[in-house]
N, C-alpha and C positions, 0 to 999 in steps of 0.2 A: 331127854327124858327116857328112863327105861324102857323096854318095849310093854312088861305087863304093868305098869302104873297107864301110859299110855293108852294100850287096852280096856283099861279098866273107866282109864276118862269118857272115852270115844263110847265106849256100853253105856255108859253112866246117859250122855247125852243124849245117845239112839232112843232110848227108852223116855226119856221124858217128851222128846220130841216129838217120837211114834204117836206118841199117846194122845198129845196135844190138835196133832195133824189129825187124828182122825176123830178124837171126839169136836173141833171145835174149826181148824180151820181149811180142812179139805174144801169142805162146799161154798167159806163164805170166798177162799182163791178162786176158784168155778167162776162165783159168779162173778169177781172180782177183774179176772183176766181172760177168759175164758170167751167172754164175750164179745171181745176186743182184737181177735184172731178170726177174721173173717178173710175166705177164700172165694173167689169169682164162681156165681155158677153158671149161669146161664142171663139172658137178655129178655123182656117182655113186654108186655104193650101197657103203657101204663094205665095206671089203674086211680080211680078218687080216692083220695086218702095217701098218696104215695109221698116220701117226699122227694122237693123239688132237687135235693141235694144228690138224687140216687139218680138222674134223668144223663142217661149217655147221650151225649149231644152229638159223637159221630155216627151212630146209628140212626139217631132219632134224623139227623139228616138225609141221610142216605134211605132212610123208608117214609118219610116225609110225613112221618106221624111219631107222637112220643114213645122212647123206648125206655125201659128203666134196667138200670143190673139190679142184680138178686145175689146174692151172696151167702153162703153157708157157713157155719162155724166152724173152725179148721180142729178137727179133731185132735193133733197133734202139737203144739206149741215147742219151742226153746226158752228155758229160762236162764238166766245165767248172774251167778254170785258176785258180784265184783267187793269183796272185803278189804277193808284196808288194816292188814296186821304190821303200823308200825309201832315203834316202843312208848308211845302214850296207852297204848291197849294193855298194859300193864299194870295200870291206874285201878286202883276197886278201893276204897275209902269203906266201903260196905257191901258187903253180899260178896255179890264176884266182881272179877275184873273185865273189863271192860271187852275183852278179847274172848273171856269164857262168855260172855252176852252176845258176843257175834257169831261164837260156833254153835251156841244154840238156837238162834234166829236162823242161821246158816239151814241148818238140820230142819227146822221146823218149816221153813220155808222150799229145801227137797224133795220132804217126805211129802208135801202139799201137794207141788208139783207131779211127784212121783206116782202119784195116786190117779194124776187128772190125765193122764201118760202121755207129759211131759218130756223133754230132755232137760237136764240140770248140766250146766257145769260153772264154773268157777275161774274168776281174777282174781288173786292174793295180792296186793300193792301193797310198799311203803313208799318212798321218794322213790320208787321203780316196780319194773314187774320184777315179782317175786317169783311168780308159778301162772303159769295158765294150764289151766285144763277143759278138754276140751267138752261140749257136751254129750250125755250117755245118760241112759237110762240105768235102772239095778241098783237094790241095794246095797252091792259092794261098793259100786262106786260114788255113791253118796256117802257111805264110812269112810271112803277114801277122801272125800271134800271134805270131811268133820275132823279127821284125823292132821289132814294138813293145816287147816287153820290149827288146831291145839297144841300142836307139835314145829313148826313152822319157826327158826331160829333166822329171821330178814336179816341182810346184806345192808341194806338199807334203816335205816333210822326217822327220818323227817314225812312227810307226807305231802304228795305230789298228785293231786286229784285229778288232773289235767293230763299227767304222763297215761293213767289209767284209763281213764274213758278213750283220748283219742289209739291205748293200743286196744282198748274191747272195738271201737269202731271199726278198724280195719281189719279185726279177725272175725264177726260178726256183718256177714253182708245182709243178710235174712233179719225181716224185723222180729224180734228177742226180748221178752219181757224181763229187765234186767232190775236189780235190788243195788242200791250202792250201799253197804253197810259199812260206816264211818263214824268216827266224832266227828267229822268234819272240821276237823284244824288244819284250815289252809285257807288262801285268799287267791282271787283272779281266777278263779274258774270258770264265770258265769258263761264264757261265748262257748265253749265247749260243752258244758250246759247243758243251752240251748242247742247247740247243734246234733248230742247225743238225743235227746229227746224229742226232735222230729223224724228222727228215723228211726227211733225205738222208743219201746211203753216203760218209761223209767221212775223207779218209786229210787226217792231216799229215804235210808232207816238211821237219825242219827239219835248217836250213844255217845249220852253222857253221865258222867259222874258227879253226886253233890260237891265234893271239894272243890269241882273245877270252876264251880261259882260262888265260891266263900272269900273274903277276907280278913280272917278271924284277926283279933289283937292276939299276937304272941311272942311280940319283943323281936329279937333278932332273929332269924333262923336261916339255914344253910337247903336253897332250894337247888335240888337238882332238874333238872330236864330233861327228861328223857331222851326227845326229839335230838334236843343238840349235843346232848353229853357233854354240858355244861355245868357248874357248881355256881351259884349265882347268891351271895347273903343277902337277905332282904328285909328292911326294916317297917315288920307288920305295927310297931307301934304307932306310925306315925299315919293319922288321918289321912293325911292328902296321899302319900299312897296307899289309902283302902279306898278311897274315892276313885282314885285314878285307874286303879285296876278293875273295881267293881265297873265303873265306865267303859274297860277298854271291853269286858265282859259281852255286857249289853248289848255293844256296838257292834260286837262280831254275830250275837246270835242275829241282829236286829239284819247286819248285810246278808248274813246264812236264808232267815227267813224271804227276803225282798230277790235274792239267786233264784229260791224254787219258786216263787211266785211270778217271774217274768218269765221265767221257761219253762210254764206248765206243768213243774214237776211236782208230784204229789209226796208229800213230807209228812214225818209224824218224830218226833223225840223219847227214845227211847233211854230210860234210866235203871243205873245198876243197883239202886235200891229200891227198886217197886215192881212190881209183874208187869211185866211187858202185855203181857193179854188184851187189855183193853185198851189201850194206846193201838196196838195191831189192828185190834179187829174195827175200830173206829176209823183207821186209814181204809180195812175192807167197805165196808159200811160207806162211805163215803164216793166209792170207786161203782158200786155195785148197781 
């Protein structure tokens, strides 16, 4: 991509995102995450009403009376992107493509951050890492996360969700409120998961496109693939495979859904033809 069309995207995005982030979702992120960053402060003598959950049993023993921790809210947070730009983000049937809806959640989900003075940085995966960066606060380097997703030409092709989480784990010792923004087209992630999200506060944001739940009747046609770089003809007239697709459809959002539900992870579906706003702020809402 040129460098001023480039420019001109990345502006394009800051500005709607800006806008977004500060009239609507600075405060509900606060309360969203913000809460959820607590740092040790001190020890006390417990108190009626405490709960039983906060009771330091090595203390409480050693003064032979109940002790409770107290904990403050860590002013400071890490957030961190983990996007997945492989060539299904290409995909936009309507509005944008699927990829333009992750640099914008990217951005809006920064400047949130950015605001609550946070560090932001960012994972770019396809079937591999594409980009790490690490986290930073500033402007620039937020236009610098917006810019690499939009501009970002992957090595990679297919989607490997499992490659990406266990390398955010090992770069990420610190717990890190981390966003997976994906279509989530991939299978067998679940124990990585689960393992990501007991040591970090992990939302998935997935993104989907209408067509990618359609089997319209339209005779023969010539499917390409993104993912495999495959040309595949497929014959939409025939029922049993509209049934059979529409099924396989289902199935995968049906496993999608029952992955974040056994490991705690908070989900919401994000689509390229409707505002994403309220789908967000309903994950906030929920979190808060």
């Amino acid at each position: 991509m040129e460098a001023a069309e480039l420019i001109r995207r990345v502006r394009r995005v800051e500005l709607r995102a800006r806008g977004l982030s500060n009239q609507v979702f600075s405060g509900e992120y606060h309360s969203a995450f913000k809460g959820r960053g607590m740092a040790f402060s001190e020890n006390r003598a417990y108190q009626h009403g405490d709960e039983i959950r906060t009771i330091d049993w090595n203390v409480t023993a050693r003064m032979r009376a109940p002790y409770v921790k107290v904990f403050q809210e860590e002013r400071e947070l890490t957030a961190m992107l983990i996007i997945d730009v492989s060539a299904s983000g290409k995909i936009g049937s309507r509005g944008a493509t699927k990829r333009e809806l992750a640099a914008e959640l990217a951005a809006v989900l920064a400047f949130s951050a950015g605001q609550n003075n946070d560090k932001i940085g960012a994972l770019l995966f396809s079937d591999r890492v594409e980009r790490f960066i690490p986290p930073k606060k500033g402007r620039s380097h937020i236009l610098r996360i917006i810019r690499e997703v939009i501009d970002i030409e992957p090595e990679g092709r297919g989607t490997d969700i499992s490659t990406a989480l266990e390398h955010f784990g090992r770069a990420m010792k610190k717990r890190t409120i981390a966003f997976l923004i994906s279509d989530l087209q991939d299978r067998g992630f679940e124990d990585i998961l689960k393992r990501t999200s007991r040591r970090h506060d992990l939302v998935a944001l997935q993104i989907h496109d209408a067509i990618e739940g359609q089997a319209t009747k339209l005779g023969w046609l010539a499917g390409w693939d993104p993912e495999s770089a495959r040309l595949n003809h497929i014959g939409t007239g025939s029922l049993r495979w509209r049934k059979r697709y529409e099924k396989a459809v289902r199935e995968h959002q049906e496993d999608i859904e029952g992955y974040m539900k056994r490991s705690g992870v908070d989900h919401a579906m994000l689509r390229t033809d409707r505002p994403y706003v309220q789908p967000l702020m309903q994950l906030f809402d929920r979190r808060g």
